[in-house]
C-alpha positions as CSV (number, residue, x, y, z in Angstrom):
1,X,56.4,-4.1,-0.2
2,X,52.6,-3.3,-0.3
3,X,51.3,-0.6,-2.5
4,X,48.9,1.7,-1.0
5,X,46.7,5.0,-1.8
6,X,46.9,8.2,0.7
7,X,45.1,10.9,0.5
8,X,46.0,14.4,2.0
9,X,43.9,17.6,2.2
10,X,45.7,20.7,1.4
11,X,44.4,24.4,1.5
12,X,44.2,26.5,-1.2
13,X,46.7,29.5,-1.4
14,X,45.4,31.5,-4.5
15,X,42.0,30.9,-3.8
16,X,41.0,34.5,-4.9
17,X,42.4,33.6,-8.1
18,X,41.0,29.9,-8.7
19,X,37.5,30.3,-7.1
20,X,35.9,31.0,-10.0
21,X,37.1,28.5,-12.5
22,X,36.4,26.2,-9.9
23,X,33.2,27.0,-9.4
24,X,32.1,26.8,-12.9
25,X,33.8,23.3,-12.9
26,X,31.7,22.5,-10.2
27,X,28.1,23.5,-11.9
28,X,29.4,21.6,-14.4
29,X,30.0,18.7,-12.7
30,X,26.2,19.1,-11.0
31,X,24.5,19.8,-14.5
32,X,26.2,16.5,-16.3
33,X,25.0,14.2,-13.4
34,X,21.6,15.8,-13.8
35,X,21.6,15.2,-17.4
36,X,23.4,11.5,-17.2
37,X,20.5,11.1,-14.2
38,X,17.8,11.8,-16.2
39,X,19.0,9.0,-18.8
40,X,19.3,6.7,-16.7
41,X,15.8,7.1,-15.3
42,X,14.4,6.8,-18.7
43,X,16.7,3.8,-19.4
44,X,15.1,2.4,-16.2
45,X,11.4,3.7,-16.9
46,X,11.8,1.8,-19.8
47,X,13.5,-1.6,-19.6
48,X,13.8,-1.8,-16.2
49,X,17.4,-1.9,-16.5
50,X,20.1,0.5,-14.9
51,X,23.1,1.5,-17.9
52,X,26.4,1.0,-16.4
53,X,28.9,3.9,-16.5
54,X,30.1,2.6,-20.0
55,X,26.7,2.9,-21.2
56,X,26.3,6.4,-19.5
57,X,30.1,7.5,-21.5
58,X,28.8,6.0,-24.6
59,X,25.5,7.8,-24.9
60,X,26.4,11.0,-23.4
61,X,30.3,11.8,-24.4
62,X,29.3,13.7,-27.3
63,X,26.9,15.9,-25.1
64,X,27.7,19.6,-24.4
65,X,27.7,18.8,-20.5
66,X,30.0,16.4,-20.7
67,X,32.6,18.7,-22.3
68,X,32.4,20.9,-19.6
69,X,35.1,19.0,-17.9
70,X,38.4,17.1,-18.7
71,X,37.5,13.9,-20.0
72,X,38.4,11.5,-16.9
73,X,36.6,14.0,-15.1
74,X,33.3,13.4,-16.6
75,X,34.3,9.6,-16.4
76,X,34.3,9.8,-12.5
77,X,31.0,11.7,-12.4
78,X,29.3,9.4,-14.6
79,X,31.2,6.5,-12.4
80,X,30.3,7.8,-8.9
81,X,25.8,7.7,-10.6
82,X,26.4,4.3,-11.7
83,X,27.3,3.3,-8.0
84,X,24.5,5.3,-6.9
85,X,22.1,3.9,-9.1
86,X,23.3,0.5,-8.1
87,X,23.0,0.8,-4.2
88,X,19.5,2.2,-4.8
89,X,18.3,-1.0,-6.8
90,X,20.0,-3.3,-3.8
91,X,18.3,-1.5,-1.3
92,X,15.1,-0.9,-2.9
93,X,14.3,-4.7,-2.9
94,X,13.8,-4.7,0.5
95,X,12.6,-0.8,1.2
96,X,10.0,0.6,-1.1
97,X,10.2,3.7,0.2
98,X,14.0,4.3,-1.3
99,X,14.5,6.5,-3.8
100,X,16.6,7.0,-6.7
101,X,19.7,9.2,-7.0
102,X,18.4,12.6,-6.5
103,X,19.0,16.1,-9.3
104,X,21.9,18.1,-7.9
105,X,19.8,21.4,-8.2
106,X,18.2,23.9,-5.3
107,X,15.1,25.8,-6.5
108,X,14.4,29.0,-5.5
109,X,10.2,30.5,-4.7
110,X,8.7,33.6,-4.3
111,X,6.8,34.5,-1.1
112,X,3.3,32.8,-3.7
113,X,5.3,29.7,-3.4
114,X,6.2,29.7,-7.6
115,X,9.9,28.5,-8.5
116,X,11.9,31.9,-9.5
117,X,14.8,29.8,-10.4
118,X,17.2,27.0,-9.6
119,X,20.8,26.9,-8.9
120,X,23.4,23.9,-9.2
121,X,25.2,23.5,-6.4
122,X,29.0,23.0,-6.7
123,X,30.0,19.4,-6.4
124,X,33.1,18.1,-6.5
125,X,35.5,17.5,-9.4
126,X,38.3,14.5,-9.7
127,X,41.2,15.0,-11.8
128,X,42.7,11.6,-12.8
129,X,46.5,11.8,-13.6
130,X,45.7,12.7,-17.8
131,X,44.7,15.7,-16.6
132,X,47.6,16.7,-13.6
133,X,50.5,18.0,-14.0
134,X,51.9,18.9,-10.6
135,X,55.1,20.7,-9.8
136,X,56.7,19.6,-6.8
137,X,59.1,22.0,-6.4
138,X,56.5,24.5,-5.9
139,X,53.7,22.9,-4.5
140,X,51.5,23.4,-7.5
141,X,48.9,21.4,-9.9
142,X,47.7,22.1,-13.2
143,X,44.2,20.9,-13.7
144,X,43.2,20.8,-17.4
145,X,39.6,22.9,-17.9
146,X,36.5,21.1,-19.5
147,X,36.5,22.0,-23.4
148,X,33.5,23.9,-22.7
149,X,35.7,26.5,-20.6
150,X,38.9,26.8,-22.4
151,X,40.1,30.4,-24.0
152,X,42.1,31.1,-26.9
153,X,44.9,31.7,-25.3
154,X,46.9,28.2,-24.4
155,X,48.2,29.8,-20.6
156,X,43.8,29.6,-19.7
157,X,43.8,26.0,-20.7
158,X,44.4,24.8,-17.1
159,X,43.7,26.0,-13.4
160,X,47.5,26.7,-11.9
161,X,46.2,26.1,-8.1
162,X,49.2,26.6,-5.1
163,X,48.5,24.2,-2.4
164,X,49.7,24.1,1.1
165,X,49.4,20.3,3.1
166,X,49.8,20.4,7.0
167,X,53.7,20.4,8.2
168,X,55.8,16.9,7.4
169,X,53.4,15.8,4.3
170,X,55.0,15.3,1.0
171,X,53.1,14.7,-2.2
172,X,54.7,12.3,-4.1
173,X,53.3,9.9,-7.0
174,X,50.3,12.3,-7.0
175,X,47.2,10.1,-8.7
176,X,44.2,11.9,-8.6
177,X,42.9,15.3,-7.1
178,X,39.5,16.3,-6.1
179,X,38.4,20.1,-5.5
180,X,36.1,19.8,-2.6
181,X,34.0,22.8,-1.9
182,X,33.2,23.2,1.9
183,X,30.3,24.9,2.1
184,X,30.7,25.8,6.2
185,X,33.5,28.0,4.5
186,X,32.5,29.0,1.8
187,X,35.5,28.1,-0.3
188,X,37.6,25.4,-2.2
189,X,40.0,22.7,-0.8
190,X,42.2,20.1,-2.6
191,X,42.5,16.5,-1.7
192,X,45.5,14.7,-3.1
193,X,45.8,11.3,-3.9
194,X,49.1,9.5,-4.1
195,X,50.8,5.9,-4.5
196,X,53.0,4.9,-1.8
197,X,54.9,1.7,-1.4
198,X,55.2,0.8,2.4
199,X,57.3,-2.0,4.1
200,X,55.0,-4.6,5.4
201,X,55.7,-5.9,8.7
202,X,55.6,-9.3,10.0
203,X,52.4,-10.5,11.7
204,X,52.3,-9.7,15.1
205,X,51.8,-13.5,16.3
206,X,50.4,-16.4,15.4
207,X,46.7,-16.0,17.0
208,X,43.6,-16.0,14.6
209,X,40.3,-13.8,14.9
210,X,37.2,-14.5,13.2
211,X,34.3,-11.5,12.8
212,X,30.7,-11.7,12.4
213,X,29.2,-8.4,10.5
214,X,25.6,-8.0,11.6
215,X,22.5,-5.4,12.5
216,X,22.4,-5.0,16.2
217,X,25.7,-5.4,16.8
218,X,27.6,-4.2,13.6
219,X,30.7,-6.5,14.4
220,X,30.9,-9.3,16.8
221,X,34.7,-10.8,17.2
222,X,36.5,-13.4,18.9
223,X,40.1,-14.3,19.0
224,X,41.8,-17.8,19.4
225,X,43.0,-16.9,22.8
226,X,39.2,-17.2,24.3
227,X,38.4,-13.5,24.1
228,X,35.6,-11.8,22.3
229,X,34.5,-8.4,21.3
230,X,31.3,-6.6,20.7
231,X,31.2,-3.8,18.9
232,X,27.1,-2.0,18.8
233,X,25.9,0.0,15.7
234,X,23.7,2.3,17.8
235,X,25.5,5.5,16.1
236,X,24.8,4.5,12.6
237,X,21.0,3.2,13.6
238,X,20.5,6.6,15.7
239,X,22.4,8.1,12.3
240,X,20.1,5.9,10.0
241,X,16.6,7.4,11.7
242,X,17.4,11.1,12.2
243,X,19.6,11.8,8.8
244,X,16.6,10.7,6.4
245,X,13.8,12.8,8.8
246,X,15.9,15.9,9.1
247,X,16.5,15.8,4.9
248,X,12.5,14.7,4.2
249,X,12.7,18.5,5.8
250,X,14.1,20.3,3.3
251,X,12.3,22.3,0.5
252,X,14.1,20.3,-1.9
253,X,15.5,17.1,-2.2
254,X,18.3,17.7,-3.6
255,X,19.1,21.2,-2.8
256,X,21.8,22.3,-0.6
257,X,20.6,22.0,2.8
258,X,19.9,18.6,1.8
259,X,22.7,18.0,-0.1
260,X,25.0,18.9,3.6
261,X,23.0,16.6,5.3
262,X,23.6,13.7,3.0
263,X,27.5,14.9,2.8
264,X,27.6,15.2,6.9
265,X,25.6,11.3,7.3
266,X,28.6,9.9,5.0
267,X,31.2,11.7,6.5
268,X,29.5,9.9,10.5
269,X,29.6,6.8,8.5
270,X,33.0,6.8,7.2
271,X,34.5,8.1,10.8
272,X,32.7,5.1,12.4
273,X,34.2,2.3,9.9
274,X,37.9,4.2,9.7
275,X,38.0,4.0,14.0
276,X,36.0,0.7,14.1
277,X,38.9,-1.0,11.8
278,X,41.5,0.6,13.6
279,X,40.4,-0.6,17.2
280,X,39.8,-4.0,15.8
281,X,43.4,-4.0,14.1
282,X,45.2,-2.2,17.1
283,X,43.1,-5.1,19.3
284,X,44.6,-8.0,16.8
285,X,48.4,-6.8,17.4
286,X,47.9,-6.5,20.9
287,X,46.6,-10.3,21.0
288,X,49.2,-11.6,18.1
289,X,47.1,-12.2,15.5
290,X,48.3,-13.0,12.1
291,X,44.8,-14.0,10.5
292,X,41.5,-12.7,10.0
293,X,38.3,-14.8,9.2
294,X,35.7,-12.2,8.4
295,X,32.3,-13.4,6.8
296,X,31.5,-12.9,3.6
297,X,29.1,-10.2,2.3
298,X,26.5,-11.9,0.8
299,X,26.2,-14.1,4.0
300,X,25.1,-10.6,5.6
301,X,22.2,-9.8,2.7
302,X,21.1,-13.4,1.2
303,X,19.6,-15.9,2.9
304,X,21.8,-19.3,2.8
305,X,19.5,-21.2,0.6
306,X,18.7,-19.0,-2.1
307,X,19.7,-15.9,-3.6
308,X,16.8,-13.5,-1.8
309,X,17.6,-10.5,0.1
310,X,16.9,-11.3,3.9
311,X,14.6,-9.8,5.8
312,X,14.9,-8.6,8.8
313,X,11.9,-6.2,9.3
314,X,11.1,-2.9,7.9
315,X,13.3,-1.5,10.3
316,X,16.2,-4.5,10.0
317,X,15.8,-3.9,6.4
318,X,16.8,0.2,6.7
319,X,19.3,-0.5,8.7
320,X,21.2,-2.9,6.9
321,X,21.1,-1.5,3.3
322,X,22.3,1.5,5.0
323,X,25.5,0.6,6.2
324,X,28.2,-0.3,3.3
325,X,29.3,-3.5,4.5
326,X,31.8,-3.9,1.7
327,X,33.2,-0.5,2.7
328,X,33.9,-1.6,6.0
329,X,35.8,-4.4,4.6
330,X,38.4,-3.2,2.2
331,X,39.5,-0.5,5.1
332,X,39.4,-3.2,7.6
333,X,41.7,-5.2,5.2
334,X,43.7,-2.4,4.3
335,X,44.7,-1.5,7.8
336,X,45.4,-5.1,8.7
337,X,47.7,-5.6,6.0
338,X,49.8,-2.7,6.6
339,X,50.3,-4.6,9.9
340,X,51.3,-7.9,8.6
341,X,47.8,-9.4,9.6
342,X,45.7,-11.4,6.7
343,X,42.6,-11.2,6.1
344,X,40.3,-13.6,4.5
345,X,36.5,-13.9,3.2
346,X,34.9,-17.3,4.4
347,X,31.0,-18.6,4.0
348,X,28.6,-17.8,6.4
349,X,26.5,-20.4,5.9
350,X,24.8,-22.0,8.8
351,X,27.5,-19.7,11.4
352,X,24.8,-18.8,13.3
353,X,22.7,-22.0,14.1
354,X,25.6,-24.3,14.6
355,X,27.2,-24.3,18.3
356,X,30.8,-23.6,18.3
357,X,31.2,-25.8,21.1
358,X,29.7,-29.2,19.9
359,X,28.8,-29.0,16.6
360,X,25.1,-29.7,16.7
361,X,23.3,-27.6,14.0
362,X,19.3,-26.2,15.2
363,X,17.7,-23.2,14.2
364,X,15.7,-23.3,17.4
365,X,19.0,-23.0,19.3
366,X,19.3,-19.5,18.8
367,X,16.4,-17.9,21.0
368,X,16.4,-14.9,20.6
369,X,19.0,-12.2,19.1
370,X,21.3,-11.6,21.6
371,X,21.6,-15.2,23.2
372,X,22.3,-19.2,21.8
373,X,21.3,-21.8,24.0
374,X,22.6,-25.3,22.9
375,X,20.2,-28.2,23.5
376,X,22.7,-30.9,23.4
377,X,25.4,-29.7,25.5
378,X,23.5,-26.9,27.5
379,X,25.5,-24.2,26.4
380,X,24.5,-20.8,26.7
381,X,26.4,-17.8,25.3
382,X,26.2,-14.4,23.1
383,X,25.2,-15.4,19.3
384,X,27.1,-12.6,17.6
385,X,30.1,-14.0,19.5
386,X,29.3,-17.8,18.8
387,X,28.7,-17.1,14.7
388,X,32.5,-14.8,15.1
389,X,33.9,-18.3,16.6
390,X,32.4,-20.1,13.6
391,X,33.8,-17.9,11.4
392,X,37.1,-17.7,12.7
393,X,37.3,-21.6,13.0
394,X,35.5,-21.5,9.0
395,X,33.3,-24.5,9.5
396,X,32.2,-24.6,6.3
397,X,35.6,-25.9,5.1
398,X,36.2,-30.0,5.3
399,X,39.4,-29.5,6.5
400,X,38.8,-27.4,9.7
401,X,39.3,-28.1,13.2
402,X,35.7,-27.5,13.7
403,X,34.5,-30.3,11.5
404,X,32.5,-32.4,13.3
405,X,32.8,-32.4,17.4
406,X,35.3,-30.0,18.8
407,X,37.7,-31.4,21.1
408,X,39.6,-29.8,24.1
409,X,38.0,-27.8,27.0
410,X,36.3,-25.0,25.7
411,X,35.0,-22.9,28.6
412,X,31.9,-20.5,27.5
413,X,32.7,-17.7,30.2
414,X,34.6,-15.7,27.4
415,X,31.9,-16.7,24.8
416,X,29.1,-15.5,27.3
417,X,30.4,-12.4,28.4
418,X,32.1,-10.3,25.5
419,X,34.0,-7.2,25.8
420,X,32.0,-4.1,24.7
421,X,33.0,-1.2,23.0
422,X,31.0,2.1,22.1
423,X,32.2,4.9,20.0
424,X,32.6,7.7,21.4
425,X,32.8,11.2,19.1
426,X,36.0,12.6,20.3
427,X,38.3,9.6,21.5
428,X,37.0,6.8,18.8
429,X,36.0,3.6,20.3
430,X,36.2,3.0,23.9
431,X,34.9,0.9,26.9
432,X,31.3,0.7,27.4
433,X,31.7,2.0,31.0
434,X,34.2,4.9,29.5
435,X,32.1,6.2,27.2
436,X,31.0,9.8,27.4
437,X,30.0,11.3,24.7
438,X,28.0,8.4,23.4
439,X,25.1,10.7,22.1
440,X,25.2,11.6,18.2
């Protein structure tokens, strides 16, 4: 049996009577990661050092924004800066123009261009299971108010919210709930997150696949049965160049308009990593594969010999700091194990400049991006594809087949012309030569 999380969106059915409570729940939650923001700059300012989200709980859980939710809830908020803060400081070592987590405010000017006021917008609130209590029966949760917004009386110590899910979903095991405000309607909605135990299947077969996470081509794979997939990032590059312009836009930074741009770039990004694992997984089944090699993370930012970011060019550099590699990963894993199918972390190292066909290791072998020529046994295939093969056969271990000269006949027509896939908005990913609506 393998445990898993699911989560399910549900509409609110007394929404006239929970808006409001919500809503102040929700400036809440916008003033305390100002507040915990502007700590963590001066923290930084002065020792150059980013405080972890114990730090942040330690210095601020006696502030009066932090009681203006339940106490896991200001745990998550302070949790979900820390990650922020984080990600900035990896990406800022290889773009200076990155900036820090932004204020969650919107200011407000008179037609002479001076600030009237400012206005926190409403940002969403996670409930952890000390502070559910959810009625089944019913369909209803009780979501314990911030100290700051209890009453005297004990019945206005909670938010009583009625939920509906779409037809055939039932909350079970029910782990955590955010209140998500969409701002395209104006109101509240619920998302529900609960434990599940689910069979897992046998593998499909007894095939391997190896994948190759990179910038051009976000994922380059190739399967044991001399087959190999391509999979482009243009979406998330496009993404990557016309999100940032269209936000350095706005009349503030971290204002609303801004604040539904950011929300609609991570939504694109989380689409394109949920349908790019599930074409990849629904490809392994249909070749009968029971393992996945995938390479590991810090093979994608470090060079091999040191512990330096890469670099790849300004542009390189955007791109890949942009796109949450790990991310990818655990919902690549998570919907290959549900399928039977393994999958494993291996080194990097030297995948790229060794040929998967021979052996011989040259960094002058690799040409240019998109093509590996092979000195020693003129072979001449796709790169991506040949660092995938590497992977998949892990040549770093002592014990591989690929240790050493391969043997067998290896022909490089699959190697040198890889299926490609583009994603298209409305059917996922598809066929390069299928692909309509290929425009973001």
């Amino acid at each position: 049996m393998l445990e898993v999380h699911r989560t399910h969106r549900a509409k609110i059915l007394n929404h006239s009577q929970v808006e409001e409570p919500l809503d102040r729940h929700g400036w809440s939650a916008s003033k305390l990661w100002n507040v915990a923001n502007y700590h963590s700059r001066q923290v930084w300012d002065e020792t150059g050092e980013i405080p972890d989200h114990g730090d942040l709980k330690d210095e601020l859980k006696g502030h009066i924004k932090y009681k203006g939710l339940h106490s896991q809830s200001s745990q998550r908020v302070l949790e979900e800066l820390a990650e922020a803060f984080n990600s900035w400081d990896g990406k800022r070592k290889s773009d200076s123009r990155a900036n820090p987590p932004g204020y969650r405010k919107k200011n407000y000017y008179d037609d002479h261009g001076n600030r009237v006021h400012e206005e926190h917008p409403r940002s969403t609130v996670t409930w952890k299971q000390n502070g559910i209590k959810h009625d089944t029966k019913n369909n209803r949760v009780r979501l314990s108010k911030g100290a700051n917004h209890k009453e005297h009386p004990r019945a206005w110590e909670y938010i009583l919210v009625e939920y509906e899910t779409r037809p055939g979903v039932t909350v079970e095991n029910l782990q955590q709930v955010r209140a998500v405000y969409d701002k395209a309607k104006g109101r509240w909605e619920l998302h529900l997150v609960c434990k599940a135990e689910v069979e897992t299947p046998n593998a499909p077969g007894e095939e391997t696949a190896g994948i190759d996470l990179g910038i051009c081509n976000f994922a380059a794979v190739a399967y044991s049965t001399e087959e190999a997939d391509l999979y482009p990032g243009n979406r998330l590059r496009q993404d990557g160049y016309s999100f940032p312009k269209e936000i350095a836009k706005c009349d503030d930074s971290g204002g609303q308009e801004a604040t539904r741009l950011h929300a609609k770039w991570s939504e694109r990004r989380t689409h394109f990593f949920h349908s790019l694992a599930k074409h990849i997984v629904e490809r392994c089944i249909e070749k009968g594969v029971c393992h996945i090699n995938i390479g590991e993370l810090a093979g994608v930012r470090e060079e091999d010999d040191n512990d330096e970011s890469k670099n790849w060019g300004r542009h390189g550099n955007l791109d890949l700091h942009g796109w949450a590699f790990d991310r990818f990963s655990n919902i690549l894993e998570y919907k290959a194990t549900v399928e039977g199918i393994e999958v494993v972390e291996v080194s990097e190292r030297d995948t790229s400049k060794t040929c998967c066909v021979c052996g011989r290791e040259d960094d002058s072998q690799r040409v240019e991006r998109g093509l590996y020529v092979c000195e020693k046994c003129d072979a001449a295939f796709n790169a991506d594809v040949n660092g995938a093969e590497n992977i998949r056969l892990d040549i770093n271990q002592s014990n591989s087949e690929s240790s050493g000269q391969l043997s067998g006949d290896r022909s490089t027509g699959w190697l040198a012309q890889p299926g490609v896939y583009l994603h298209d908005l409305s059917r996922g990913f598809q066929p390069r030569t299928e692909v309509v609506d290929a425009k973001p």
